[in-house]
N, C-alpha and C positions, 0 to 999 in steps of 0.2 A: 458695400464695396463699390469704390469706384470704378467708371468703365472709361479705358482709354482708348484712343486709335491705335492700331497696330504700326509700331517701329515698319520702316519701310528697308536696312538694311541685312534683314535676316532674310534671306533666300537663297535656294538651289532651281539650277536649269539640269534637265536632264534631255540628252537626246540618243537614239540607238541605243540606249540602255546603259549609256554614262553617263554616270554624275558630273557637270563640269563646274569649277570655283570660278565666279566671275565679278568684277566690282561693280560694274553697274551694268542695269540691261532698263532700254529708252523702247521705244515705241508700240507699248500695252494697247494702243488705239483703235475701236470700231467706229467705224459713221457711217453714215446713209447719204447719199447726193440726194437732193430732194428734187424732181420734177414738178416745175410751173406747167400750169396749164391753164387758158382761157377758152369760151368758145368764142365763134364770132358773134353770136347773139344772144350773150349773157348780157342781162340785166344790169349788172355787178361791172363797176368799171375795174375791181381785182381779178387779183391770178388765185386760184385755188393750188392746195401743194401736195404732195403726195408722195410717198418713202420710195425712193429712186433704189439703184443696184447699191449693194455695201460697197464700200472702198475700204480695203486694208494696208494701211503704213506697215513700211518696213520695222522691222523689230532691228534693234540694236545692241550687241554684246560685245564688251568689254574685259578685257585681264591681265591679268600681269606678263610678261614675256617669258617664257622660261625654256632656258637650253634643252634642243632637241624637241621640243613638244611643239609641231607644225600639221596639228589637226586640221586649224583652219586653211592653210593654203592646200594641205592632200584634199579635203571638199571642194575647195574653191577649184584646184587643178580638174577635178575628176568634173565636173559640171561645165567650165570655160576650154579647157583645151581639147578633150575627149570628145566633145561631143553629144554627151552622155549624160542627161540632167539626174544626180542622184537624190532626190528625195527624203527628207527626215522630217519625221512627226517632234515636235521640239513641248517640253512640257514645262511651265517656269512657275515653282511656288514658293507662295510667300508662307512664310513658319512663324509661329509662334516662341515664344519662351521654353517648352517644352522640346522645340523640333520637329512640329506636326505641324503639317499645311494647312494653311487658314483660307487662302484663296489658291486657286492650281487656275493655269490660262492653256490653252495646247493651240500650237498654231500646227496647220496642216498644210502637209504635205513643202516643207521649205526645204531652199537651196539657196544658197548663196549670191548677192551680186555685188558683195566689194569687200576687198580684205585691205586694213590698212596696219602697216608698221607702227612702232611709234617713233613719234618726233625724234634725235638725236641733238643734244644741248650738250656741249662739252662743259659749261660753268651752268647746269643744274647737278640738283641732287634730288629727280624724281624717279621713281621706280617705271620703267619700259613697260609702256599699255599700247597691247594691240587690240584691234577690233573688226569685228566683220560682221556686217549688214546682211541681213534675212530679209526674203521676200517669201508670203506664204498665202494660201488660196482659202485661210479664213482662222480667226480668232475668238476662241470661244471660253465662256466661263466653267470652267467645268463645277458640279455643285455635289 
């Protein structure tokens, strides 16, 4: 039997303990800054390097617009106007043919730092995608 890569449009985000439908979700990314370092009296006219602090990109989520459903700005309000940063564990997996997770990622402890509308074209005939930008204090694979 052949082995293929796994399709990348079958997934579910869930967060608070709702399932939400979303078209695309951007910024799955880990990295490490790397810290140079020389002495002043290495031998070595190089820099040696060494695994610096993680840095995490914002995650990115996308969906369709739909009357009455303004999950995103009641988050976005409860964190920017209030005062009050609310926190959510966000868990996003990718599925299988069957409907079972193949890879699951959980970012920690996120909140919100941009909600956007969609564009308005009077001569399109695209479907209304909103989106809102996560920021979170780390992304991990779960196995």
């Amino acid at each position: 039997m052949a082995e293929y890569p796994l399709p990348k449009f079958h997934f579910e985000v869930e967060w608070g303990g709702t399932k939400i439908g979303f078209t695309e979700v951007t910024g799955l990314t880990t990295q490490l800054d790397p810290i140079d370092y020389r002495e002043g009296h290495s031998r070595s006219y190089g820099k040696i390097s060494q695994p610096g602090l993680p840095k995490n990109e914002k995650i990115t989520l996308k969906r369709g617009t739909f009357q009455g459903k303004t999950d995103f700005y009641d988050w976005f309000n409860k964190t920017s106007l209030l005062g009050k940063v609310e926190r959510r564990d966000i868990t996003i997996k990718l599925l299988n043919e069957t409907h079972e997770p193949v890879f699951v990622w959980k970012a920690l402890n996120a909140f919100p730092t941009k909600v956007q509308a969609s564009d308005l074209k009077a001569d399109g005939n695209e479907v209304a995608i909103e989106t809102i930008e996560i920021a979170h204090e780390g992304l991990s694979l779960v196995k």
